[in-house]
Steps between C-alpha positions, in 0.01 A plus 500: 500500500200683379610811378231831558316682222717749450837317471345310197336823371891621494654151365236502190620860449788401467464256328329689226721762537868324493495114507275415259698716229788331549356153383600512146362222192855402501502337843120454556403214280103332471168599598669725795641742225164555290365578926784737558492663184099588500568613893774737354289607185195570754716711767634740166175533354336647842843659609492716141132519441527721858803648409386616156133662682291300255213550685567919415525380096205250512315800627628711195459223283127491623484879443589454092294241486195656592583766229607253220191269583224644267704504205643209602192297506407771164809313286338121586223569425525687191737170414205275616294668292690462202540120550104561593528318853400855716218309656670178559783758675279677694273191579813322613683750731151603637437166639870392593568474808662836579263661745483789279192437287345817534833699475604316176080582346590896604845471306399327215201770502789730504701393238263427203396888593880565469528327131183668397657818554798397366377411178246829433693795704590730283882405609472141411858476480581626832261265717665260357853654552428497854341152525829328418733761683266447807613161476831543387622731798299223721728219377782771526442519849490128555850428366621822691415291814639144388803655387546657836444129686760392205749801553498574142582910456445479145124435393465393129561681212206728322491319180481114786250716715281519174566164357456329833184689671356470159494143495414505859203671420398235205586209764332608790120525383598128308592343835154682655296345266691164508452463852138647556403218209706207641268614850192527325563173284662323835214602728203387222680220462515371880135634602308358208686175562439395108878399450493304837461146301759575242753721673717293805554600834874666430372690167242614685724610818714675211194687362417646833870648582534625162424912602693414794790361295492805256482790751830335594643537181406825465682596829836319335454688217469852703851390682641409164388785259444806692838587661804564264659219664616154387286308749505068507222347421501252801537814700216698329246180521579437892416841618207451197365249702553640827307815401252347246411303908507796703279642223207288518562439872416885481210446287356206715532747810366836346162271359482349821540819693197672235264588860737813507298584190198513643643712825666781234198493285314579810757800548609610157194370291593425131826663566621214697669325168743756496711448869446120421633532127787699700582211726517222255715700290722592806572150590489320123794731464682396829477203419597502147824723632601229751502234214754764307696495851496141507612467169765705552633353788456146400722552172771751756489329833879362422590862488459505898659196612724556761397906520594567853857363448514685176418808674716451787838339288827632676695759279813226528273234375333677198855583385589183516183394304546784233863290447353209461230566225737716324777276550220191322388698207905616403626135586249342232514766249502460132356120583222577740327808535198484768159685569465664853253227581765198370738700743309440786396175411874344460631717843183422647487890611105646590381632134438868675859484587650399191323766307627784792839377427533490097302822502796685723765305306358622188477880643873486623553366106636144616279340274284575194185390423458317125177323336559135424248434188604129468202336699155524412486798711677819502711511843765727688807347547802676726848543370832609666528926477838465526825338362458127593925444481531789771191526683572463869315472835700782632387688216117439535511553874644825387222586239197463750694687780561814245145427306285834643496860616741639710380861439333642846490861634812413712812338410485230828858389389636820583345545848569156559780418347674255747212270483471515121865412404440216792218398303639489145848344623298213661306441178760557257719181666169292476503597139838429442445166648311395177669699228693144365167326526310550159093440497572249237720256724200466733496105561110439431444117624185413323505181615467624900263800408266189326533326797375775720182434323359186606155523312584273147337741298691799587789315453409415119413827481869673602656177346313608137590837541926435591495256192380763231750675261416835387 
């Protein structure tokens, strides 16, 4: 039966929406996982880059941009010029294919007038004071924004802010010239057709995707360096290469769409650059953003598996699950101790739940957190709060009923008292139910929680963690 446009507009939403985040690597195997997992990375990246309003910051990005530009372009250059390649700079980025020839002649214009000044003001010093904190507050402002995608509150230190923006400054004008010389080289290369004899066809396909190749590594870099974050590689070079597309895609379309140029010129005369400097600096940055979304979600997306149910979990059931975590980490303490995400792995609980659970067992003071420096990383390993030998499930039922603030304007047990001493006698005989039970006597059968698992390598994976000794 042939079902109408907008039943399958509502089954893909859900789909997107529900079903496909409860397909999990652990019982999704082969080239249907890597599908399901770039669907999921996809929806997140869209479904934050709207929810963050990085269309708003792109604009503001734009904004400092425009202000840092000139002394900007006035720091590679004076750096070209001290390597003395300022012509083979200018000659390159005048004739790359940007769009913005004329615009890039005006601002180099602008910025050898800005280092001429700079070096015989009167205030030497202080042009170049506010060359580099131009700069610095522009990088500043960068991280501000990829720290935000990241939801890191802290920012770096002022002694890393120096350090690193330093050496981003030192990197960036490298990576210019690298890449306007590789074009330059690449393009003579191809159009003079003198290495076509001795170079064969797959050196000479290489030679021709070389800018290409490089603009992608500089977007991985940008995901990797710029937010205080500790962002994967893999993670950093997929939306790298995602962007570093979308980026020339852009470029393709803006140098094929140059007959607007001819319309503003009519309009705004030589004052057409500037709305069409404006636009390509609107949408490099959206695009650039959405690559920092993507990133993000690609290396968080197991954070949201199964999000609905998390959000919706019964107050009986979460109980129940708070038992069972607690009841793992005090029933394998001093030989085990586990991470949050080795938690979730071995109960096969959604990551975003796991890490809402140890976080309230921790605040009720059930558990403590420890770091574990035995590996070759630093990690943070959970430990029982309490006495192990008298522990009991009554007891942490107890703990996260009591765990908050009681302290309104009105005392509601007075006015209604029936119901509260109902209330309290009902859940002090559930409590008492469990007060023989201790958390360490919980009967974890590895064996059957393996065998939930039918994908081999999560199995290995729970089997390597269960055999380690601490």
């Amino acid at each position: 039966m042939t079902k109408n446009p907008v039943t399958l507009v509502r089954l893909a939403i859900k789909f997107l929406t529900y079903d496909v985040w409860r397909m999990t690597a652990e019982n999704v195997s082969g080239t249907f996982r890597y599908f399901i997992s770039i669907i999921k990375a996809l929806f997140l990246s869209v479904r934050f880059f709207l929810a963050d309003r990085m269309m708003e910051k792109a604009s503001a990005l734009t904004y400092y941009t425009m202000l840092s530009i000139v002394p900007l372009f006035a720091m590679i250059l004076g750096i070209a010029k001290g390597f003395n390649v300022q012509d083979l700079l200018q000659e390159s980025l005048a004739h790359a294919e940007t769009g913005q020839d004329e615009t890039i002649t005006y601002i180099f214009r602008f910025a050898d007038s800005y280092l001429e000044h700079a070096k015989t003001g009167v205030i030497m010093g202080l042009g170049i004071v506010m060359l580099i904190w131009v700069i610095y507050s522009l990088i500043g402002n960068i991280e501000a924004v990829f720290n935000g995608i990241w939801q890191q509150k802290k920012g770096r230190s002022t002694v890393r802010k120096v350090t690193d923006y330093l050496s981003i400054m030192i990197v960036i004008p490298i990576l210019i010239f690298l890449v306007c010389g590789l074009q330059i080289a690449s393009h003579t290369f191809l159009s003079s057709g003198i290495l076509d004899e001795t170079l064969s066809a797959t050196l000479r396909f290489i030679l021709r995707w070389v800018p290409y190749i490089l603009i992608i590594i500089v977007f991985t870099l940008v995901y990797m360096v710029i937010p205080n974050a500790k962002v994967k590689f893999t993670n950093a070079l997929v939306a790298g290469a995602v962007a570093g597309v979308g980026f020339l895609a852009f470029q393709n379309l803006y140098i094929n769409g140059q007959i607007w140029v001819s319309k503003y010129s009519a309009i705004y005369g030589s004052f057409a650059a500037l709305p069409l400097l404006l636009l390509w600096l609107q949408m490099s940055w959206v695009i650039c953003l959405y690559g920092a979304e993507l990133s993000f979600a690609a290396q968080n997306m197991k954070n949201f598996e199964f999000e609905e149910d998390t959000q919706n979990i019964s107050r009986r059931y979460y109980d129940f699950l708070c038992a069972v975590v607690c009841g793992l980490i005090y029933n394998s303490f001093p030989e085990r101790k586990f991470t949050t995400e080795q938690i979730s792995l071995i109960l096969h609980l959604p990551s975003k739940l796991t890490g809402n659970i140890v976080s309230h067992l921790r605040d009720v003071d059930v558990i403590d957190e420890a770091i574990d420096n035995k590996g070759k990383e630093e990690q943070h390993v959970w430990l029982p709060g309490k006495p192990v030998g008298e522990y009991s499930f009554g007891q942490l039922l107890e703990d996260i009923d009591t765990h908050g603030s009681t302290d309104f304007r009105y005392d509601y047990t007075e006015l209604f008292s029936n119901e509260w001493h109902t209330i309290t006698d009902m859940r002090a005989a559930e409590k008492n139910a469990g007060r023989d039970f201790l958390l360490r006597d919980l009967k974890v059968d590895y064996e059957k929680l393996q065998n939930l698992c039918g994908n081999s390598k999560f199995q290995k994976k729970i089997s390597e963690l269960l055999s380690r000794k601490d």
